[in-house]
C-alpha atoms as a printed R data frame, in Angstrom:
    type eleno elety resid chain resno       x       y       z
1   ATOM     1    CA   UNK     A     1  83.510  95.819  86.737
2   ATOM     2    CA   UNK     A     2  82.874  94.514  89.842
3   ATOM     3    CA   UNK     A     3  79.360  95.117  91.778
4   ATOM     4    CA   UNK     A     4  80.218  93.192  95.448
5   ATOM     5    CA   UNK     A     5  79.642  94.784  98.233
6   ATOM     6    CA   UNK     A     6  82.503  95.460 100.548
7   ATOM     7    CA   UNK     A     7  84.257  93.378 103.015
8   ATOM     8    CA   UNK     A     8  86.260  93.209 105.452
9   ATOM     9    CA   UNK     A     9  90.173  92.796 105.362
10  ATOM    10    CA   UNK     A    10  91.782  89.611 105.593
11  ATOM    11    CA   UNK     A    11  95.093  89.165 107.649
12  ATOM    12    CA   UNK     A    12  97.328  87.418 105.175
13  ATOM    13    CA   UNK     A    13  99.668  85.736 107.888
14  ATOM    14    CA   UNK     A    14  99.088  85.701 111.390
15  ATOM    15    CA   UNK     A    15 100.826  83.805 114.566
16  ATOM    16    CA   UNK     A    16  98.008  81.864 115.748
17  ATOM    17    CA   UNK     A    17  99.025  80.064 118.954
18  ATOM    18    CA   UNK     A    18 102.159  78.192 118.736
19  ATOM    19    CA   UNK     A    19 102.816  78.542 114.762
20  ATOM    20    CA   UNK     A    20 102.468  80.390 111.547
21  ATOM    21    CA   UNK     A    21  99.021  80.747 109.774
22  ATOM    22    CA   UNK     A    22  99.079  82.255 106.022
23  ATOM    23    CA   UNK     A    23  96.533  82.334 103.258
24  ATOM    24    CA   UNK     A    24  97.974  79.930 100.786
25  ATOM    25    CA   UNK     A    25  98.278  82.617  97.447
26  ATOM    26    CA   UNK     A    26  98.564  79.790  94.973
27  ATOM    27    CA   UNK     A    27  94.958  78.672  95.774
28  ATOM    28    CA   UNK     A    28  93.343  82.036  95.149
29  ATOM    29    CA   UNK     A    29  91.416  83.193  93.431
30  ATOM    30    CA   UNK     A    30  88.943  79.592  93.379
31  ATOM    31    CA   UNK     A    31  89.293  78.567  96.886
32  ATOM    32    CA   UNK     A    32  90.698  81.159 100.102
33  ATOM    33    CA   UNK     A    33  92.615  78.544 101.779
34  ATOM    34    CA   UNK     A    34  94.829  78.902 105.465
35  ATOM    35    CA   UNK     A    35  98.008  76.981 106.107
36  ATOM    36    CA   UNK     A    36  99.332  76.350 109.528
37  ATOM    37    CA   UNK     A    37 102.921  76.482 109.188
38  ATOM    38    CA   UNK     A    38 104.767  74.349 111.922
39  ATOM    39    CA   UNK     A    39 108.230  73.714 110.272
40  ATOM    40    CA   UNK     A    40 110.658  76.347 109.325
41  ATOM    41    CA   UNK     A    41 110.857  73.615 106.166
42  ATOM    42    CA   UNK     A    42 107.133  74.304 105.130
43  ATOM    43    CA   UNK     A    43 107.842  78.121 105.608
44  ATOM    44    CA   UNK     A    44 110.497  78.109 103.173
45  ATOM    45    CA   UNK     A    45 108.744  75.777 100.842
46  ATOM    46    CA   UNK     A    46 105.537  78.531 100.912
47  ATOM    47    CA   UNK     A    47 107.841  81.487 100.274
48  ATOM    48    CA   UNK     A    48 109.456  79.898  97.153
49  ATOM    49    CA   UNK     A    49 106.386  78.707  95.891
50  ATOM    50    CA   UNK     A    50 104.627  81.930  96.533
51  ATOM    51    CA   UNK     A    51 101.762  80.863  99.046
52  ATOM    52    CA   UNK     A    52 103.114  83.698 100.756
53  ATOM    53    CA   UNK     A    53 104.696  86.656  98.431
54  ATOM    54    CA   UNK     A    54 104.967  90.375  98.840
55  ATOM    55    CA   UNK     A    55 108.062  92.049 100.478
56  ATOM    56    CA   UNK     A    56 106.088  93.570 103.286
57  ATOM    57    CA   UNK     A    57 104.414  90.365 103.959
58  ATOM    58    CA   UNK     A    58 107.901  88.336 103.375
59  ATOM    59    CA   UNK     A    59 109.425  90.779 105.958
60  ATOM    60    CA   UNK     A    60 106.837  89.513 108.239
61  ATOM    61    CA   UNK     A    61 106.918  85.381 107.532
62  ATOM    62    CA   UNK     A    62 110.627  86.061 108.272
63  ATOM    63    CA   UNK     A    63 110.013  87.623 111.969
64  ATOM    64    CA   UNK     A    64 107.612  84.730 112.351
65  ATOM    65    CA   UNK     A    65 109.985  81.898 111.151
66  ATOM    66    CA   UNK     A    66 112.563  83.169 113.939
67  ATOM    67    CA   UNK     A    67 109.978  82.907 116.308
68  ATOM    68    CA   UNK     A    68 108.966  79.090 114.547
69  ATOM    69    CA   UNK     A    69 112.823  78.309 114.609
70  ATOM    70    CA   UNK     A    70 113.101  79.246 117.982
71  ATOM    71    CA   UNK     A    71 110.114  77.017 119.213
72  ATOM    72    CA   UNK     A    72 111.005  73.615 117.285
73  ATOM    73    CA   UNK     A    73 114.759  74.003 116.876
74  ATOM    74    CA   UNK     A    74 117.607  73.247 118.669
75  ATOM    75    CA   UNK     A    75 120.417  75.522 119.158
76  ATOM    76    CA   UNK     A    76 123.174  73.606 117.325
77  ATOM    77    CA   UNK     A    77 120.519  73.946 114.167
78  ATOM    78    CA   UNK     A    78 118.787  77.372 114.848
79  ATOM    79    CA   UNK     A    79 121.442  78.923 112.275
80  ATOM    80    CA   UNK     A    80 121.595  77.116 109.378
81  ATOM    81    CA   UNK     A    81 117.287  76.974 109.741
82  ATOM    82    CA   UNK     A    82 116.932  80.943 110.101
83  ATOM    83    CA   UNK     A    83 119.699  81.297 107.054
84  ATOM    84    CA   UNK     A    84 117.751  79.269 105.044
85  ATOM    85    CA   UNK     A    85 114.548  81.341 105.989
86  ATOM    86    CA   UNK     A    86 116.094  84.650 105.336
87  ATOM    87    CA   UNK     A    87 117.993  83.405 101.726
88  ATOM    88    CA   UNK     A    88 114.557  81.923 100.290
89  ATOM    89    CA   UNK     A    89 113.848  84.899  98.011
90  ATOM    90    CA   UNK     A    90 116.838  86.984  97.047
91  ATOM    91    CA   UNK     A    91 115.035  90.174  95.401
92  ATOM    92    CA   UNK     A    92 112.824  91.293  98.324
93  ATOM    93    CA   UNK     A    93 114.791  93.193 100.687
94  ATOM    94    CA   UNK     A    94 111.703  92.627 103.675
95  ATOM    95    CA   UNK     A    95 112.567  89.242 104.125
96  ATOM    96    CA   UNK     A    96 116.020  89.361 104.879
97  ATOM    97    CA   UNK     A    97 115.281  92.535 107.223
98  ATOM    98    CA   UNK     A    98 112.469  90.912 108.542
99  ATOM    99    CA   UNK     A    99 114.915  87.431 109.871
100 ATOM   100    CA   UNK     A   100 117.562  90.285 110.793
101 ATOM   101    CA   UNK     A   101 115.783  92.323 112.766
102 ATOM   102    CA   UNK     A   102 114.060  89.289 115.079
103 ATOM   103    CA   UNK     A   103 116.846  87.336 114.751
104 ATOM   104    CA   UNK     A   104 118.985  89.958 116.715
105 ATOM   105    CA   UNK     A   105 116.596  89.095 120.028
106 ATOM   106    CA   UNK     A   106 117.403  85.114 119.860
107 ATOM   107    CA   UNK     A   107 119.607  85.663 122.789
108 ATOM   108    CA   UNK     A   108 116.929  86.837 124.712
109 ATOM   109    CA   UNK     A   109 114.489  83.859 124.350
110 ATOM   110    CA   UNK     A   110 111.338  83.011 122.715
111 ATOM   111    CA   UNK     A   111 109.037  85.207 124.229
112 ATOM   112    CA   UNK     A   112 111.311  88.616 123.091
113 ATOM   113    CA   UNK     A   113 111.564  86.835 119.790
114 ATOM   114    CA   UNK     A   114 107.803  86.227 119.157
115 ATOM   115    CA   UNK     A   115 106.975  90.084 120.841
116 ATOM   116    CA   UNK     A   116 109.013  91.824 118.262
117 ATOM   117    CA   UNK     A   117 107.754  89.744 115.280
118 ATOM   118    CA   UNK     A   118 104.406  90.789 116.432
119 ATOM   119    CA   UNK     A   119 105.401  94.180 116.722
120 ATOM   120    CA   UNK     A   120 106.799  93.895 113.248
121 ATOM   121    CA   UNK     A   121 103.515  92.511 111.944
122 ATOM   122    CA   UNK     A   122 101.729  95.503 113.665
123 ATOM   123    CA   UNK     A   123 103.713  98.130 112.002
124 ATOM   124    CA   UNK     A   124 102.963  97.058 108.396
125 ATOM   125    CA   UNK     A   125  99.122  96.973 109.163
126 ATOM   126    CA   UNK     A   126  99.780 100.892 110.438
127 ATOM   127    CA   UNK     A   127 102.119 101.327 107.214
128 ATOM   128    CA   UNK     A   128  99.851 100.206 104.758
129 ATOM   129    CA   UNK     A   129  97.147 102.679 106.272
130 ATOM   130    CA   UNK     A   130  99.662 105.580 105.842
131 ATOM   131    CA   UNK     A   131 100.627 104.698 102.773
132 ATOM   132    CA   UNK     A   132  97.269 105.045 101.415
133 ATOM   133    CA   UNK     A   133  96.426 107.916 102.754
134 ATOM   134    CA   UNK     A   134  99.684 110.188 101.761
135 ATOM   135    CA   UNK     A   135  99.327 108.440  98.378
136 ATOM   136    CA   UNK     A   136  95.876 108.841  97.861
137 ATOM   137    CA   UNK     A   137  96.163 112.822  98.756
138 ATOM   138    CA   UNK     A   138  99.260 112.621  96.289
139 ATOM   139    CA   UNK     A   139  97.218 110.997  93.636
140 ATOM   140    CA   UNK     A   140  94.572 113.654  94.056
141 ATOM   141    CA   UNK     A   141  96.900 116.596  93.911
142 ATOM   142    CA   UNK     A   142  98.265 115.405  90.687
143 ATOM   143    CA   UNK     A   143  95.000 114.377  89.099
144 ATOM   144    CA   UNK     A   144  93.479 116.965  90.065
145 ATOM   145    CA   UNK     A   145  89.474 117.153  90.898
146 ATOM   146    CA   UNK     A   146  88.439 114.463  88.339
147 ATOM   147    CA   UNK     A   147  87.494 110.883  89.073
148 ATOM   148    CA   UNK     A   148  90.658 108.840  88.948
149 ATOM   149    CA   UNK     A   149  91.503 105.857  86.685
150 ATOM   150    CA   UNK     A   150  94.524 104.266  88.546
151 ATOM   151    CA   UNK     A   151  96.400 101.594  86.540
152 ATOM   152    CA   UNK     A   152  98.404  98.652  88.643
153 ATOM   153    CA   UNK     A   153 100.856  95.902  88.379
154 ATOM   154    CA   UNK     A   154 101.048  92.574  89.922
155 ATOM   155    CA   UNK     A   155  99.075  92.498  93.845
156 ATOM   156    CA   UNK     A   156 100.105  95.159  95.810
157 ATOM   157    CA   UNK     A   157  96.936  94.687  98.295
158 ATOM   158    CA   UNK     A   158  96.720  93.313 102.018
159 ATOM   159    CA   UNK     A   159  98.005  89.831 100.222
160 ATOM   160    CA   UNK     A   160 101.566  91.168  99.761
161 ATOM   161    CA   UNK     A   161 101.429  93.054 103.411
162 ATOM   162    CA   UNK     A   162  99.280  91.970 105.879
163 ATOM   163    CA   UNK     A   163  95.788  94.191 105.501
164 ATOM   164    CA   UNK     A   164  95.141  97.112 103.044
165 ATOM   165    CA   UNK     A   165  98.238  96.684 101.014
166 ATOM   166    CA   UNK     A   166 100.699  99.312  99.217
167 ATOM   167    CA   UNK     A   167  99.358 100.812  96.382
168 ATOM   168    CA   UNK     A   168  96.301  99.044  96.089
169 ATOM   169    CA   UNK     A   169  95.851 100.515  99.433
170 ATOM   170    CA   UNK     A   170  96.129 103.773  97.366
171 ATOM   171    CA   UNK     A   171  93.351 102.733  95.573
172 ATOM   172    CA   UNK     A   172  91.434 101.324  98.084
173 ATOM   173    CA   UNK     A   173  91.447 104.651 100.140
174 ATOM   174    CA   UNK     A   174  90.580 106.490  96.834
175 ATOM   175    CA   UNK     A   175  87.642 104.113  96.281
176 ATOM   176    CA   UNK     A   176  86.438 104.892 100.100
177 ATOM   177    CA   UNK     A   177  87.393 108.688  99.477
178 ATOM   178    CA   UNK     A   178  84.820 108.560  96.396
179 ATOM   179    CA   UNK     A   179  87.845 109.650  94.083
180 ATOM   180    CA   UNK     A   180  88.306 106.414  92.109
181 ATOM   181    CA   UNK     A   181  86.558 105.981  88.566
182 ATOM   182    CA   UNK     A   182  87.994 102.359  88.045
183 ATOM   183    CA   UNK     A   183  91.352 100.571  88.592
184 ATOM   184    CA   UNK     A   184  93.233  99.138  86.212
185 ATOM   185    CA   UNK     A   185  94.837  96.086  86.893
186 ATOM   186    CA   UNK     A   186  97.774  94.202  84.526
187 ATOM   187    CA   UNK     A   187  97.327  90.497  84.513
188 ATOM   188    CA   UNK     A   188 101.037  90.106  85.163
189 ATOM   189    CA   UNK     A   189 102.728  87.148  83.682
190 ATOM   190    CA   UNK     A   190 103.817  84.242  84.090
191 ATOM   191    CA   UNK     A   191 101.879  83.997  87.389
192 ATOM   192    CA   UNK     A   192  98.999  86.327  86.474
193 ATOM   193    CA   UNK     A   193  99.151  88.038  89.926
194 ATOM   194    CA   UNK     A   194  96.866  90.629  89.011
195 ATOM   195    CA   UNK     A   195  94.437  88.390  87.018
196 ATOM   196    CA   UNK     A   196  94.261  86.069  90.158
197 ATOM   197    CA   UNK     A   197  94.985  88.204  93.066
198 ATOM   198    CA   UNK     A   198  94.351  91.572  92.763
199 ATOM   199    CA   UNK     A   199  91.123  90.988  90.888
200 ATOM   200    CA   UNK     A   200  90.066  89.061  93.457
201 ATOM   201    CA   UNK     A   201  90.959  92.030  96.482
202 ATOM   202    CA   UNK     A   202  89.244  94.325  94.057
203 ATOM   203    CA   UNK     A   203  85.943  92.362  94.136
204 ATOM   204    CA   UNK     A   204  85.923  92.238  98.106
205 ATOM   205    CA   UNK     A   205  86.383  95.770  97.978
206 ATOM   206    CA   UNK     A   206  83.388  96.660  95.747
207 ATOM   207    CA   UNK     A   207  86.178  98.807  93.635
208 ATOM   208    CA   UNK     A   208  85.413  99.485  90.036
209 ATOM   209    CA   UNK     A   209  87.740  97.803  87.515
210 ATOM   210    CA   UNK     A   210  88.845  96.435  84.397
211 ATOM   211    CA   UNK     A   211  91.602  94.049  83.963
212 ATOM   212    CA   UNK     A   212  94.236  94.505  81.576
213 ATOM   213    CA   UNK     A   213  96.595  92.243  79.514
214 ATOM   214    CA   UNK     A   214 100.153  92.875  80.331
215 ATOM   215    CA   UNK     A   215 100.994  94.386  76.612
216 ATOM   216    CA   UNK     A   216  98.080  96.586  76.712
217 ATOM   217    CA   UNK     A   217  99.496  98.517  79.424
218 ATOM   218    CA   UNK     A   218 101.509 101.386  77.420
219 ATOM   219    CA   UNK     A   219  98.823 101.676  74.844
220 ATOM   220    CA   UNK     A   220  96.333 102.226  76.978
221 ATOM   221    CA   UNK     A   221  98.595 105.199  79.072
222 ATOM   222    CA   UNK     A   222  98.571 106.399  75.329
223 ATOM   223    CA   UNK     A   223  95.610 106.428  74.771
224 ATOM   224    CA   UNK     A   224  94.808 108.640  77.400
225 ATOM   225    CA   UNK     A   225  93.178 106.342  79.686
226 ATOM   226    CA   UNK     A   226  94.794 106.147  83.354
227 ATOM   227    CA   UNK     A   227  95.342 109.087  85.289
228 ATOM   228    CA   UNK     A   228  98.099 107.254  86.816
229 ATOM   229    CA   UNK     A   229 100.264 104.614  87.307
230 ATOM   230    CA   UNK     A   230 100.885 102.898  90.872
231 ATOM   231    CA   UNK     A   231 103.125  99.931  91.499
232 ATOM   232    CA   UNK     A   232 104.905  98.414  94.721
233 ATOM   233    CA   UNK     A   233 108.456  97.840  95.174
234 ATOM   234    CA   UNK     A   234 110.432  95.000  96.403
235 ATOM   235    CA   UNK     A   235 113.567  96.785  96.913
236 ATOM   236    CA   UNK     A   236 114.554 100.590  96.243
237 ATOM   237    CA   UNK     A   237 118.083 101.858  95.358
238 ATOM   238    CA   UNK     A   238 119.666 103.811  98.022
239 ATOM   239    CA   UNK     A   239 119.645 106.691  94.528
240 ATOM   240    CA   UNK     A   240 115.591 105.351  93.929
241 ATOM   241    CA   UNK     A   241 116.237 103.277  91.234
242 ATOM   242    CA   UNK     A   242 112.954 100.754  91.796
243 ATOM   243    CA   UNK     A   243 113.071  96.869  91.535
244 ATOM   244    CA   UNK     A   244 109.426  95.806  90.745
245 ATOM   245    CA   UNK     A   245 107.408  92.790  89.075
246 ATOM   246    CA   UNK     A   246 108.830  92.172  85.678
247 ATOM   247    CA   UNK     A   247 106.785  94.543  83.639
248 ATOM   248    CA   UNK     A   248 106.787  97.468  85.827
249 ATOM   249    CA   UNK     A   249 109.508  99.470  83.571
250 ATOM   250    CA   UNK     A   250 107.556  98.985  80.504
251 ATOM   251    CA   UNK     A   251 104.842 100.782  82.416
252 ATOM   252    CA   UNK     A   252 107.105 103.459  83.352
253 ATOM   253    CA   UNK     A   253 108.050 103.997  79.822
254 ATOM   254    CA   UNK     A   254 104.631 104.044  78.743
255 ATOM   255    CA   UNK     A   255 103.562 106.838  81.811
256 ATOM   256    CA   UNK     A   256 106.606 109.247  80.701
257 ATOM   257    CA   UNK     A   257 105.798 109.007  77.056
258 ATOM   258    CA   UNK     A   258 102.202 109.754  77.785
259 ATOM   259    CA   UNK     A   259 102.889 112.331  80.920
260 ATOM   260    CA   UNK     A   260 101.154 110.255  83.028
261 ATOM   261    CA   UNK     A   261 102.656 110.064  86.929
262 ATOM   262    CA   UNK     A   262 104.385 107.052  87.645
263 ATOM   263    CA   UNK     A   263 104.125 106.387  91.601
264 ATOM   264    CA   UNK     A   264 105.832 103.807  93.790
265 ATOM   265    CA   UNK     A   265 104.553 102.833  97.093
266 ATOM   266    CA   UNK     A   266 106.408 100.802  99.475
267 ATOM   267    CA   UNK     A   267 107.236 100.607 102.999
268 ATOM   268    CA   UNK     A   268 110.183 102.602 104.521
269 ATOM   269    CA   UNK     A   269 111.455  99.031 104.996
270 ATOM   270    CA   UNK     A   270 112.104  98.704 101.129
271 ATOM   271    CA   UNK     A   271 114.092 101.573 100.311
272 ATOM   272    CA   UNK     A   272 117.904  99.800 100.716
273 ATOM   273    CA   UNK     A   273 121.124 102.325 101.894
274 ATOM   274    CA   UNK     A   274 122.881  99.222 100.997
275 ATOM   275    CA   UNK     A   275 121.684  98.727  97.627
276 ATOM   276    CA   UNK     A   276 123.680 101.510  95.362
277 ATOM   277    CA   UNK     A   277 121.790 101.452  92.243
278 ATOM   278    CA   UNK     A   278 119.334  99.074  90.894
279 ATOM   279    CA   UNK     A   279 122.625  98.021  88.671
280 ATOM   280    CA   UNK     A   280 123.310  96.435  92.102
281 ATOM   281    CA   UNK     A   281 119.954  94.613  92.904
282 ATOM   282    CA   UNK     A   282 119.779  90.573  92.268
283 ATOM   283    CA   UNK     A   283 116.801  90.175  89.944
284 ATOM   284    CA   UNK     A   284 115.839  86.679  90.374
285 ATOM   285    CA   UNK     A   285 114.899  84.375  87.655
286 ATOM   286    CA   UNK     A   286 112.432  81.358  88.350
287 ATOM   287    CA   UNK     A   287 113.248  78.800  85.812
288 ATOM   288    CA   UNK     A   288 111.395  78.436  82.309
289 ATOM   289    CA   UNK     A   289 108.390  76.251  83.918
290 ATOM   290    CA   UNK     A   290 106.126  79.312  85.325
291 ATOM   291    CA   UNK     A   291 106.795  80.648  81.376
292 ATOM   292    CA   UNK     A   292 105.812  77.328  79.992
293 ATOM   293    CA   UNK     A   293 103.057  76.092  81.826
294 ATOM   294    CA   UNK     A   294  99.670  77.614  83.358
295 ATOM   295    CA   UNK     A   295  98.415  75.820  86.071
296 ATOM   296    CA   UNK     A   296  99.963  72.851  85.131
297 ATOM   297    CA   UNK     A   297  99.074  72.762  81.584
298 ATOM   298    CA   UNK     A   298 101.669  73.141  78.922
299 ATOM   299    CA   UNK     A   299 101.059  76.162  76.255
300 ATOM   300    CA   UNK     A   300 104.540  75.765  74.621
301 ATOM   301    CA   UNK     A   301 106.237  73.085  72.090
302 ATOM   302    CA   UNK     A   302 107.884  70.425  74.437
303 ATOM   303    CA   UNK     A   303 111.707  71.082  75.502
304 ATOM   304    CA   UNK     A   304 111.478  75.186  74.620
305 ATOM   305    CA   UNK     A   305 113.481  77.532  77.209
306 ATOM   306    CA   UNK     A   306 112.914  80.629  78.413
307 ATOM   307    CA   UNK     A   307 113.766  83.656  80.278
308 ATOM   308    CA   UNK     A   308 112.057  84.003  83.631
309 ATOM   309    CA   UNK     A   309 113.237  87.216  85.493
310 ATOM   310    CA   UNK     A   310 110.645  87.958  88.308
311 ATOM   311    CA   UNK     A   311 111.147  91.444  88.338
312 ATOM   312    CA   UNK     A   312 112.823  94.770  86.486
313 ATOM   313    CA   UNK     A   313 114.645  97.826  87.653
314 ATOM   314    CA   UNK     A   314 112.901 101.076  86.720
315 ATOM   315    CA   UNK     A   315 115.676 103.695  86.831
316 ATOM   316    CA   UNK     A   316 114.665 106.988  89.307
317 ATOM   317    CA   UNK     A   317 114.526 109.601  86.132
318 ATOM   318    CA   UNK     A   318 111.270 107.714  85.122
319 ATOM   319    CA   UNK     A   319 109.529 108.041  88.821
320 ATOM   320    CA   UNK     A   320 107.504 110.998  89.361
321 ATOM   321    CA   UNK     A   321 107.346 110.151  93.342
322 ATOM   322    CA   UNK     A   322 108.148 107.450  95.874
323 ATOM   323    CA   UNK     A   323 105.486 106.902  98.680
324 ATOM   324    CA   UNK     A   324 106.573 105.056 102.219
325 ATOM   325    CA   UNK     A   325 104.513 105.038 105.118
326 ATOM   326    CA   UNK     A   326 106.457 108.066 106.493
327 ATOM   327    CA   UNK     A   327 107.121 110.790 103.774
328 ATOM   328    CA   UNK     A   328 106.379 111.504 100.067
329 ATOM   329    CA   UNK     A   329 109.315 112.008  98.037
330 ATOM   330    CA   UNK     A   330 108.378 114.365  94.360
331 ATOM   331    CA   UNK     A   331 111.533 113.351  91.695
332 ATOM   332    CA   UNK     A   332 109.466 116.057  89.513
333 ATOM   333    CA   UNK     A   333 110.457 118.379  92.052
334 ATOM   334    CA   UNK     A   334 113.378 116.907  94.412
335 ATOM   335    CA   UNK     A   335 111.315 118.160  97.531
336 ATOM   336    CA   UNK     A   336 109.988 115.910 100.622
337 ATOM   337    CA   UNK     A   337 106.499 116.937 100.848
338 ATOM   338    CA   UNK     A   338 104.673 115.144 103.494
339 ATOM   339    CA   UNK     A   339 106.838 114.418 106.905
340 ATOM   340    CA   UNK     A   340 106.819 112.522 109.856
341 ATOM   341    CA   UNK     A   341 103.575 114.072 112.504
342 ATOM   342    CA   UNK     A   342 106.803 115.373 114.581
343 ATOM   343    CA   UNK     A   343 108.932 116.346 111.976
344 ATOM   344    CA   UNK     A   344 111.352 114.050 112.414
345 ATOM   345    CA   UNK     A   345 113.002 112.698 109.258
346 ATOM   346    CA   UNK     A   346 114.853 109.761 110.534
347 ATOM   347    CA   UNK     A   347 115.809 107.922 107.524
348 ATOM   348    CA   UNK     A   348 116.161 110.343 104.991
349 ATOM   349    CA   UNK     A   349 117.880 108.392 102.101
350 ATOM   350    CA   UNK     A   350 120.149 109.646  98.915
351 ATOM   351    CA   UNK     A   351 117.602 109.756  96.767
352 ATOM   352    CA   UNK     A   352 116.282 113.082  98.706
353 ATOM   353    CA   UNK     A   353 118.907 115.034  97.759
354 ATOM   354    CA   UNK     A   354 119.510 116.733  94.011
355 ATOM   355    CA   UNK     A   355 121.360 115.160  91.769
């Protein structure tokens, strides 16, 4: 359990005058570490090595790398450069929105280009504080009155966005709310993005935790100790089927066999009209080195392979609610229960709709 005292938020990628600045993840947590990014080349290199990860924060290096394209780029190479930007990470539906959605103001010159990825950028920071707060009063109707253990997967905090997070901004607003007993991180292998990351965002927020191993997870639901279960989402089924660190369905087993509410908070940005079914998502697989090796050191026999899918599907009839920044939607009870502050439901996807 951490004792810290709280601090404030760290942007986790930023333009910062004529380039890209991002906290390099693969650092953390032993040294907090900034990279200027002035090639589209080192921007792809830091989203496939994970310096920069998170699909709200991948939407946002993509609206940047347009604008870094742009700027050192010539036109006969500006397409094959942002292509290679937007197909970096396959799963994460953000990034490829992200290069899309800047992308679409090239014709309009640099300055358009590097206004809208800024705008982008802006929105997630206003995102992530909706999300926690229409989570956080979701959390607390379905918990009830009691302090709240809240168990997690992977880093979900202002490392995958760009400040407060997804649902570890759930937690976070529960922990300044008062509500929050202790969080309960998974460790999250091969990477151990909860043992390094979210750990480490849990400290600086003076939160109260304990971090799990990734197979204690179900037990522990069994055992009657979470409240609840909140995870991100890197892309959502057009039906609500949830792509999610590899991990996350096991969780989701665990939660309905123990009754527990299984909650997924993401961006509006995430859920994917496109995207039938999870059936239909790519689930990328990294290669059996991340399985083999931690930090460089070999734990298996030489020459063994593995299996190295970075994330699972969990199917819609295991989620008890979906959180965006814009509107709660209850699976227990098919019903949108928080709206836009006009009313407006722009966006309203299959998945509201009974089966």
């Amino acid at each position: 359990m951490s004792e810290r005292a709280p601090r404030q938020p760290l942007r986790t990628i930023d333009w910062v005058d004529d380039h890209i600045r991002l906290i390099d993840q693969t650092l953390l947590p032993d040294e907090l570490t900034h990279l200027d990014i002035v090639t589209v080349e080192q921007l792809v290199d830091s989203i496939s090595r994970l310096a920069v990860r998170g699909a709200p924060a991948l939407g946002v290096a993509g609206g940047f790398g347009v604008a870094l394209a742009l700027s050192t780029i010539g036109p006969e190479n500006l397409g094959p450069a942002i292509n290679s930007i937007r197909h970096a990470r396959p799963t994460a539906v953000n990034l490829a929105r992200g290069v899309d959605r800047v992308s679409a103001l090239v014709p309009d010159g640099f300055d358009a280009v590097l206004a809208e990825a800024v705008r982008l950028r802006d929105q997630e920071i206003a995102a992530s504080i909706s999300m926690g707060e229409l989570g956080a009063n979701l959390v607390e109707e379905l918990v009830g009155s009691r302090a709240i253990r809240a168990m997690t997967i992977c880093n979900t905090g202002g490392l995958a966005t760009v400040e407060r997070g997804t649902a570890l901004a759930v937690i976070r607003t529960l922990h300044e709310r008062s509500r929050l007993s202790e969080a309960l991180p998974i460790e999250t292998r091969p990477l151990l993005q909860g043992a390094r990351l979210t750990t480490w965002e849990l400290q600086r927020m003076g939160a109260p935790f304990r971090l799990l191993v990734d197979s204690a997870g179900p037990s522990v639901l069994a055992r009657g100790l979470a409240d609840v279960v909140l995870i991100g989402a890197d892309r959502i089924a057009a039906n609500g089927d949830t792509a999610n660190k590899i991990g996350s369905y096991s969780l989701a087993l665990g939660a309905a066999r123990a009754g527990v509410p299984f909650v997924v908070v993401a961006p509006e940005t995430t859920v994917d009209e496109a995207t039938a079914t999870g059936a239909d998502i790519e689930i990328e697989d990294r290669g059996p080195a991340e399985v083999r090796e931690i930090h460089g050191c070999r734990i298996t026999p030489a020459g063994v392979d593995a299996l190295n899918p970075a994330f699972d599907v969990t199917p819609v009839d295991l989620i008890t609610a979906i959180v965006t920044d814009r509107r709660v939607v209850r699976f227990d009870q098919r019903t949108v229960t928080d709206e836009k502050p006009d009313g407006d439901m722009v966006g309203v996807h299959p998945f509201d709709e009974e089966p």
